[in-house]
C-alpha positions as CSV (number, residue, x, y, z in Angstrom):
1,X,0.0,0.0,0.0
2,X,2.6,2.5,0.5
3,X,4.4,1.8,-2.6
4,X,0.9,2.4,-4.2
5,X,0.5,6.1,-2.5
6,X,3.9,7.2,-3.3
7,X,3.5,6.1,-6.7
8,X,0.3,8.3,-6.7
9,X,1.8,11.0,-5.2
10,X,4.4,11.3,-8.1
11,X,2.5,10.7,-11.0
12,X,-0.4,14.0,-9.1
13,X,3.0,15.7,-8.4
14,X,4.2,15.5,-12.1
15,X,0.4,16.2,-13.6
16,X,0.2,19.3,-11.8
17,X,3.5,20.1,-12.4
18,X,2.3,19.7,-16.4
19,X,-1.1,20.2,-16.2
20,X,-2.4,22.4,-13.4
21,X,-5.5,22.8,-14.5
22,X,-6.6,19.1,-15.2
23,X,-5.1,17.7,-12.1
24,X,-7.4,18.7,-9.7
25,X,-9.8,15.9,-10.7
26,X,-7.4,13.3,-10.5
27,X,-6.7,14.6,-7.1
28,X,-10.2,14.9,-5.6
29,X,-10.8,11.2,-7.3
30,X,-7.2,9.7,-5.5
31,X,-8.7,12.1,-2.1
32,X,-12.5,10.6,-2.2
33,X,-11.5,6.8,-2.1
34,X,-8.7,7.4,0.6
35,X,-10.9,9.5,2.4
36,X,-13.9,6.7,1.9
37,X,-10.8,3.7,3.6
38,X,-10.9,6.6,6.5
39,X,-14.7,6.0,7.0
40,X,-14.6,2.5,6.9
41,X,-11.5,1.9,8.6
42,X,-12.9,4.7,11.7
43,X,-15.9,2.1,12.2
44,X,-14.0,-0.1,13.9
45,X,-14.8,0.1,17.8
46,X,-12.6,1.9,20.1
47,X,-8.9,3.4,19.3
48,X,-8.7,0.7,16.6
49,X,-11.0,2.6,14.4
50,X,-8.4,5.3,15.6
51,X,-5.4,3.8,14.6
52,X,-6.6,1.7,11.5
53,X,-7.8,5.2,10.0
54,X,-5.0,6.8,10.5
55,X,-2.7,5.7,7.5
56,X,-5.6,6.7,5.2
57,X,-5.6,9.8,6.6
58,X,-1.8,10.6,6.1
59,X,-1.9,9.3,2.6
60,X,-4.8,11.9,1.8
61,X,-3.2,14.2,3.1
62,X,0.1,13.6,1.6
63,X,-2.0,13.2,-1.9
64,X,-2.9,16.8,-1.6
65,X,0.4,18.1,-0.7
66,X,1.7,17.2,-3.5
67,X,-0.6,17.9,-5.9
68,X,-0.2,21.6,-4.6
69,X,3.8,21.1,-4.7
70,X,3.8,20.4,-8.3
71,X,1.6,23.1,-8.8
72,X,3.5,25.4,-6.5
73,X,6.8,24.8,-8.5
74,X,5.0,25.3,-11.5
75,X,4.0,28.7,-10.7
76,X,7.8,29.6,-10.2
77,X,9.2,28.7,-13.3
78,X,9.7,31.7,-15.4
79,X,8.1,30.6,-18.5
C-alpha cells in the first residue's frame, strides 16, 4: 500500500506540475477513495478505528500536498 500512494503521489505531483488545471480531478478522485478507507477503517470500535484510519488519513493528506507542490513549482518557473 505505501508503494501504491507514493507512486500516486508522483504521478499528481508531475500532472500538476504539467497540467495544473486538469489535475485537480485526479486529485479529488485519489482524495475521495482514501478519504472513503478513513470511514470505513474509523468504524471499527474503540482506538482501533483510531489507529486503523489513521494511514488513510496521512496518505490523503500527503496526496494533496503534492498535488499543490507540483503546482506550486510550476507557478515559479519563469516561463
Amino acid at each position: 500500500m505505501v508503494i501504491g500512494i507514493v507512486v500516486v503521489c508522483v504521478v499528481l505531483a508531475v500532472l500538476a506540475f504539467l497540467l495544473p488545471r486538469f489535475s485537480h480531478r485526479p486529485q479529488r478522485g485519489a482524495q475521495r477513495s482514501l478519504g472513503a478507507g478513513t470511514q470505513v477503517a474509523g468504524k471499527a470500535p474503540g482506538k482501533s478505528g483510531r489507529l486503523l484510519s489513521k494511514p488513510f488519513r496521512s496518505s490523503s493528506r500527503a496526496v494533496g500536498k503534492s498535488g499543490r507542490a507540483g503546482r506550486r513549482a510550476r507557478r515559479r518557473m519563469p516561463f
